[in-house]
VORO-61490 format. One record per residue: x, y, z of N, C-alpha, C, O in turn; residue in three letters. Coordinates in steps of 0.02 Angstrom, whole numbers, always signed. Layout:
% VORO-61490
+--------+--------+--------+--------+--------+--------+--------+--------+--------+--------+--------+--------+--------+
|    nc1 |    nc2 |    nc3 |   cac1 |   cac2 |   cac3 |    cc1 |    cc2 |    cc3 |    oc1 |    oc2 |    oc3 | residu |
+--------+--------+--------+--------+--------+--------+--------+--------+--------+--------+--------+--------+--------+
|      X |      Y |      Z |      X |      Y |      Z |      X |      Y |      Z |      X |      Y |      Z |    Ala |
...
+--------+--------+--------+--------+--------+--------+--------+--------+--------+--------+--------+--------+--------+
***
This chain:
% VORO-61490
+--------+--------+--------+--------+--------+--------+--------+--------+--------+--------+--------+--------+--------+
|    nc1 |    nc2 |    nc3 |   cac1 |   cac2 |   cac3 |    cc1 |    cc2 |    cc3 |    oc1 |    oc2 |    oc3 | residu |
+--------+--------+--------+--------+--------+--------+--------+--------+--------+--------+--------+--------+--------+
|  -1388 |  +2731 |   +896 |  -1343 |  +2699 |   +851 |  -1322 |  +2631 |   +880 |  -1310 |  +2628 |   +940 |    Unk |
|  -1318 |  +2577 |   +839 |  -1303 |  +2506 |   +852 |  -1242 |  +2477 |   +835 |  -1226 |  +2462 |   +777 |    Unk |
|  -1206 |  +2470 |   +883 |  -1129 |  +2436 |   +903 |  -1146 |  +2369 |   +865 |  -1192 |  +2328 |   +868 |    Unk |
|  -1074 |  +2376 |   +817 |  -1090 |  +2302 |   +773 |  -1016 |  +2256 |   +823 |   -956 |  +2273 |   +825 |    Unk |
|  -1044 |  +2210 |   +851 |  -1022 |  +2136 |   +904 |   -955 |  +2114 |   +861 |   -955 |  +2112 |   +799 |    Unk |
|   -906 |  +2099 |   +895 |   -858 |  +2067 |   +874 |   -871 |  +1993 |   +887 |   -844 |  +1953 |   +849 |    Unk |
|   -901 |  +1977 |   +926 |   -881 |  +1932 |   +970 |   -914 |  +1861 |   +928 |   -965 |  +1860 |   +894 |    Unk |
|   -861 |  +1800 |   +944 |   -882 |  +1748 |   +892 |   -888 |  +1674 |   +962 |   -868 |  +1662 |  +1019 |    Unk |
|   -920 |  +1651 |   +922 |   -909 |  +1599 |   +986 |   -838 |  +1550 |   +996 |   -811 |  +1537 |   +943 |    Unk |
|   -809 |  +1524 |  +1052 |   -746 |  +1490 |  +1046 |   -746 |  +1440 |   +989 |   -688 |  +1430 |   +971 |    Unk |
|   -773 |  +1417 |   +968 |   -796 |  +1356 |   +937 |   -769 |  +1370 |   +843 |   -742 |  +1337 |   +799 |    Unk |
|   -796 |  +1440 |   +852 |   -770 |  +1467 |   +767 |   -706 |  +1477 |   +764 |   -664 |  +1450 |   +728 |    Unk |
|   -698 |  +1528 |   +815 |   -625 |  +1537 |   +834 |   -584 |  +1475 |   +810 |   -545 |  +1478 |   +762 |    Unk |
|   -597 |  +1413 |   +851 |   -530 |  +1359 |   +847 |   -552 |  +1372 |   +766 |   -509 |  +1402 |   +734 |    Unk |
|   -609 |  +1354 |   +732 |   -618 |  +1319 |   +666 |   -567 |  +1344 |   +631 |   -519 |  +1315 |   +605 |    Unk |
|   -588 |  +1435 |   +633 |   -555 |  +1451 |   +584 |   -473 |  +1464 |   +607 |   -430 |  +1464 |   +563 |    Unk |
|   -463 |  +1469 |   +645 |   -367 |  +1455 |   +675 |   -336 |  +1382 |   +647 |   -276 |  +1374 |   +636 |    Unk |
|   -393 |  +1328 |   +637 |   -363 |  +1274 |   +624 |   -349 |  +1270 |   +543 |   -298 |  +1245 |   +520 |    Unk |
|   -398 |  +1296 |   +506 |   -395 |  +1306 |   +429 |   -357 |  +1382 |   +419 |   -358 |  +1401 |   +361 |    Unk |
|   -335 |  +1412 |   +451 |   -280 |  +1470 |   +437 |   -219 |  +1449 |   +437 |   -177 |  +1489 |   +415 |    Unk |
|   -191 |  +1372 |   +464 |   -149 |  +1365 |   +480 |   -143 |  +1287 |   +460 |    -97 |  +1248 |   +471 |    Unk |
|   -208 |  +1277 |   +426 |   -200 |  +1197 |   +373 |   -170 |  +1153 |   +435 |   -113 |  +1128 |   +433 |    Unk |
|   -216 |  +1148 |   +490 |   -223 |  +1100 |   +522 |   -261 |  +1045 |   +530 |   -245 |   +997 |   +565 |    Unk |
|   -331 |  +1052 |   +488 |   -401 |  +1010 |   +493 |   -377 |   +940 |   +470 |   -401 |   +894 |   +503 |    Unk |
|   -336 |   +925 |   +424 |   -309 |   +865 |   +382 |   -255 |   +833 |   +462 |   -253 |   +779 |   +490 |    Unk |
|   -232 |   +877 |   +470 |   -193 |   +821 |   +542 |   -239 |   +816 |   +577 |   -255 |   +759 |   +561 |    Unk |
|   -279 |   +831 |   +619 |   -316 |   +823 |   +680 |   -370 |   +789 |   +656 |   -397 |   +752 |   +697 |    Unk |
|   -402 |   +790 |   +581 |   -440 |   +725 |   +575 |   -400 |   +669 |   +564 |   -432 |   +617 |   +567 |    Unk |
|   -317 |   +659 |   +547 |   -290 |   +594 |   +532 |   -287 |   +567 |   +597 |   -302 |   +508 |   +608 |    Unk |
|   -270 |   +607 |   +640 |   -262 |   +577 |   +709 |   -304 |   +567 |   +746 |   -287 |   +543 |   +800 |    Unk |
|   -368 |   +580 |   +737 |   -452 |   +548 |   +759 |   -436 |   +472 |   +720 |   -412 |   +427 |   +754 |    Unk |
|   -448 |   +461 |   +655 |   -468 |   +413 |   +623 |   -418 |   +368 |   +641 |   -432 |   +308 |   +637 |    Unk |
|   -341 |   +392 |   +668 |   -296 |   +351 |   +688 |   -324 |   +319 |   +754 |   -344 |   +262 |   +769 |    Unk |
|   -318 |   +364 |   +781 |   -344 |   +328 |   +863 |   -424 |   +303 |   +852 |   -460 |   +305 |   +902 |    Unk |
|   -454 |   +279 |   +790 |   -512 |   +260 |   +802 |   -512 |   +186 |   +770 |   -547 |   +141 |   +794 |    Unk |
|   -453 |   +175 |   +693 |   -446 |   +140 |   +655 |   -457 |    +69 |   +681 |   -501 |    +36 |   +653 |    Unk |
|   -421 |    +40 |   +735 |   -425 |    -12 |   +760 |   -497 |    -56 |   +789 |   -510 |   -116 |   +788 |    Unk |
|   -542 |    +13 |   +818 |   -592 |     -2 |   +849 |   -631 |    -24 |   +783 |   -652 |    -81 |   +778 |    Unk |
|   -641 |    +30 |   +726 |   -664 |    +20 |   +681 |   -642 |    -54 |   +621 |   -686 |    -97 |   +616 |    Unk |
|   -609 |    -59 |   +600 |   -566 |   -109 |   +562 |   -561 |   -186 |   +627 |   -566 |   -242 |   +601 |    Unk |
|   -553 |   -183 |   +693 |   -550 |   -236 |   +724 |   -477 |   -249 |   +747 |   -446 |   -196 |   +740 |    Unk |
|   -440 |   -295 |   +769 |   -362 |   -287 |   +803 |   -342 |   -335 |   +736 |   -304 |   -303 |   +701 |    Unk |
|   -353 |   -390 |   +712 |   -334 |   -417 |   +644 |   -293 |   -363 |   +597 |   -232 |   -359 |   +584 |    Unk |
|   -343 |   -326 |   +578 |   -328 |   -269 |   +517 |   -277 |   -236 |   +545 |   -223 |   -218 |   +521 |    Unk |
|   -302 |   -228 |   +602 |   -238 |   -144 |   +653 |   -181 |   -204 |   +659 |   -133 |   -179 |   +629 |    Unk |
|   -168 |   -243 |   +672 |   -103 |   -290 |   +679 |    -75 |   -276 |   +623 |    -18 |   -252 |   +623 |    Unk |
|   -113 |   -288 |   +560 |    -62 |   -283 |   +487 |    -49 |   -199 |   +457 |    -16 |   -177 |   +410 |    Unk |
|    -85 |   -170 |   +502 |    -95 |   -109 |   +492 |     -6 |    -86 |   +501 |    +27 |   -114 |   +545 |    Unk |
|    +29 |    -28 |   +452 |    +94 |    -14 |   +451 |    +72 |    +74 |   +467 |   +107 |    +99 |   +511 |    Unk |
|    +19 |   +123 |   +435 |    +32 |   +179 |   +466 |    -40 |   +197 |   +426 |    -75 |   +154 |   +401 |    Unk |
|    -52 |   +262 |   +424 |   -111 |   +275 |   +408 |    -88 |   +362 |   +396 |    -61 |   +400 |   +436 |    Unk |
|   -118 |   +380 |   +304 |    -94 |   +465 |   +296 |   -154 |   +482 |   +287 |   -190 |   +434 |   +274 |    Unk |
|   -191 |   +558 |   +289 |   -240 |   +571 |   +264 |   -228 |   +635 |   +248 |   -201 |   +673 |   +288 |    Unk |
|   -245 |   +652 |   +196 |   -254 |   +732 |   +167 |   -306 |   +729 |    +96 |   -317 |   +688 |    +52 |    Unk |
|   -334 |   +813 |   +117 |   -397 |   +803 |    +77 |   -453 |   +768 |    +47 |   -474 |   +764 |    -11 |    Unk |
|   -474 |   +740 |   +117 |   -531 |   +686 |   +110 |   -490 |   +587 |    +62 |   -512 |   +537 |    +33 |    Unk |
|   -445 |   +607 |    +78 |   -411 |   +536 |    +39 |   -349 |   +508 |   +110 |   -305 |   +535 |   +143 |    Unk |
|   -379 |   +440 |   +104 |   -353 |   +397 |   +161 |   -302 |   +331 |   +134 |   -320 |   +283 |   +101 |    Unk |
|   -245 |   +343 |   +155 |   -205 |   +290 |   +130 |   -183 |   +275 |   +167 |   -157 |   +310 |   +210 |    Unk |
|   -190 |   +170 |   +161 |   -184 |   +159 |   +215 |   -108 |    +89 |   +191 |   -107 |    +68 |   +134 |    Unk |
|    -58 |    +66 |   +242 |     -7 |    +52 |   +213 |     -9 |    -27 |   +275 |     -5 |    -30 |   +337 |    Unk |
|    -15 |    -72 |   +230 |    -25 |   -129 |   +252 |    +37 |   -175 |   +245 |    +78 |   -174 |   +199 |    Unk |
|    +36 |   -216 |   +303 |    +89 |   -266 |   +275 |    +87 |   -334 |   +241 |   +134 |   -371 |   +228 |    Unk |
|    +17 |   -344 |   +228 |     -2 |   -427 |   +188 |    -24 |   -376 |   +135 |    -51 |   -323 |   +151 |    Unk |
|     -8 |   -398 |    +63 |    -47 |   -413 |     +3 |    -93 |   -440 |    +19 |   -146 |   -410 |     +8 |    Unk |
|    -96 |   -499 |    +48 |   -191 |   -526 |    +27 |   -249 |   -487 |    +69 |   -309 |   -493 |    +57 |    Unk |
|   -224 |   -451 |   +113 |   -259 |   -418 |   +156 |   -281 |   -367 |   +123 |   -342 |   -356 |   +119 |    Unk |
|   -231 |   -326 |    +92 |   -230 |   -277 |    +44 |   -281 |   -282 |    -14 |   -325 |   -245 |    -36 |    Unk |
|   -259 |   -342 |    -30 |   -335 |   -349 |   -114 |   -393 |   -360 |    -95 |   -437 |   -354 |   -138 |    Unk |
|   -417 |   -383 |    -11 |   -468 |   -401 |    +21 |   -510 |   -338 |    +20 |   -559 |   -318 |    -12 |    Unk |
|   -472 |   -316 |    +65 |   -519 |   -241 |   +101 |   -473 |   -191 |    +21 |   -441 |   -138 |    +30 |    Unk |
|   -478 |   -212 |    -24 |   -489 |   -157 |    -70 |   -550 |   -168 |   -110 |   -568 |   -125 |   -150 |    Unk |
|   -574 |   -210 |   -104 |   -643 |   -233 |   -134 |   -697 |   -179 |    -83 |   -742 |   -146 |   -107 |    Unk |
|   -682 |   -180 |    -21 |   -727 |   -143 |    +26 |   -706 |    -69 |    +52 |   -716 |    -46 |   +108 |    Unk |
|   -667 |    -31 |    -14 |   -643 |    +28 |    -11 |   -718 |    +66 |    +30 |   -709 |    +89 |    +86 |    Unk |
|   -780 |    +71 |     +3 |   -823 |   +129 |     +8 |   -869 |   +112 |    +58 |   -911 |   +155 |    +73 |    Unk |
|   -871 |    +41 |    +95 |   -883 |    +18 |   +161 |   -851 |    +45 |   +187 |   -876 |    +87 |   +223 |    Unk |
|   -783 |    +40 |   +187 |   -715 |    +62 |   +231 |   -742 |   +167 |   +250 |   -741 |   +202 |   +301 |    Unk |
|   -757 |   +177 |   +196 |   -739 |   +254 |   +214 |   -813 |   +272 |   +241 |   -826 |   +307 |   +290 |    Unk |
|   -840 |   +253 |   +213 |   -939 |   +264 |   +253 |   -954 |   +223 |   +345 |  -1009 |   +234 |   +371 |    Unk |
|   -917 |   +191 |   +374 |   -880 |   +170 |   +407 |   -852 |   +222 |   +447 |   -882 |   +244 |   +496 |    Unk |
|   -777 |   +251 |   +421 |   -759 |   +301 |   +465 |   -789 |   +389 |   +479 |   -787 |   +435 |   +519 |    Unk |
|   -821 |   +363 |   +404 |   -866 |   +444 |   +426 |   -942 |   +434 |   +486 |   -981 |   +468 |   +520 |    Unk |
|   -929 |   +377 |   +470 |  -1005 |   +377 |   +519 |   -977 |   +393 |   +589 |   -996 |   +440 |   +624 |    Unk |
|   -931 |   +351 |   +606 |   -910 |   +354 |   +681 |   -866 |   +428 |   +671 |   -857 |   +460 |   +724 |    Unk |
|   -843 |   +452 |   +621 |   -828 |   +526 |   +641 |   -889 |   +581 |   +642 |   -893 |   +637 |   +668 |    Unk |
|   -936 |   +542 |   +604 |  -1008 |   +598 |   +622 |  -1003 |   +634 |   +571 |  -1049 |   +672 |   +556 |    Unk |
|   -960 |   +631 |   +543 |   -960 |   +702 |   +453 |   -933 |   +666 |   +399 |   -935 |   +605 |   +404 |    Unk |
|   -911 |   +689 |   +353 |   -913 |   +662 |   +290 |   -831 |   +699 |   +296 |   -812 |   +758 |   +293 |    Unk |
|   -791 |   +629 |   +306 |   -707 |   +661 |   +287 |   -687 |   +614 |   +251 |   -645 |   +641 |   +216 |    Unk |
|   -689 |   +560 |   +237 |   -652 |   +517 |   +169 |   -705 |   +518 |   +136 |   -764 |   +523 |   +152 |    Unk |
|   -671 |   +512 |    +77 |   -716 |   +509 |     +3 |   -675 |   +472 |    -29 |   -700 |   +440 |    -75 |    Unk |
|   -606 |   +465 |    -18 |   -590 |   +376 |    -50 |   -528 |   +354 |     +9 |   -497 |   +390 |    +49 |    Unk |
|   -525 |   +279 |     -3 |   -483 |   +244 |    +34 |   -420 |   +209 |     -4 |   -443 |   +160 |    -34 |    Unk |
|   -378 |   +213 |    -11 |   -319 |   +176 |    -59 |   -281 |   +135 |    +19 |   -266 |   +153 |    +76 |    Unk |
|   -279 |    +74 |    -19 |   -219 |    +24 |    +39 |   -158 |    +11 |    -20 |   -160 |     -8 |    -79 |    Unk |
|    -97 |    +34 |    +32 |    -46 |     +6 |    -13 |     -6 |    -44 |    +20 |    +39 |    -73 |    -10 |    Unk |
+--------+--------+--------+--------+--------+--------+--------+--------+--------+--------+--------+--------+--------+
***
């Protein structure tokens, strides 16, 4: 008779502890936070006021208007951009307010 394995690897474990407990939306805001600048350049991160993300939607809170109508033209650059350097597909839209 064959013993059915509990055993999962650490790796699932965190996954699913992090989505039992609707964590995945913070810990990717705070990747894309600590990445925003590298990505966007120190210009953008200077006018940059804070950055929210939940469910694949990134809003980002600027302090120039003209900056704002600029890089809203390059919403889907902007998010193909941070998914690349995050390696997965987590924004699917970008709003600057």
């Amino acid at each position: 008779m064959q013993r059915r394995s509990n055993e999962q690897s650490l790796g699932d474990v965190i996954k699913e502890f992090l989505k039992a407990y609707q964590m995945e939306d913070r810990i990717t805001e705070v990747k894309i936070h600590s990445m925003w600048q590298q990505i966007m350049g120190d210009h953008i991160h200077q006018y940059t006021e804070k950055l929210y993300y939940k469910d694949k939607l990134l809003i980002v809170y600027l302090r120039s208007a003209p900056l704002r109508e600029e890089l809203s033209r390059a919403k889907t650059k902007i998010a193909g951009m941070i998914n690349k350097e995050m390696k997965k597909d987590v924004v699917r839209e970008v709003v600057f307010r």
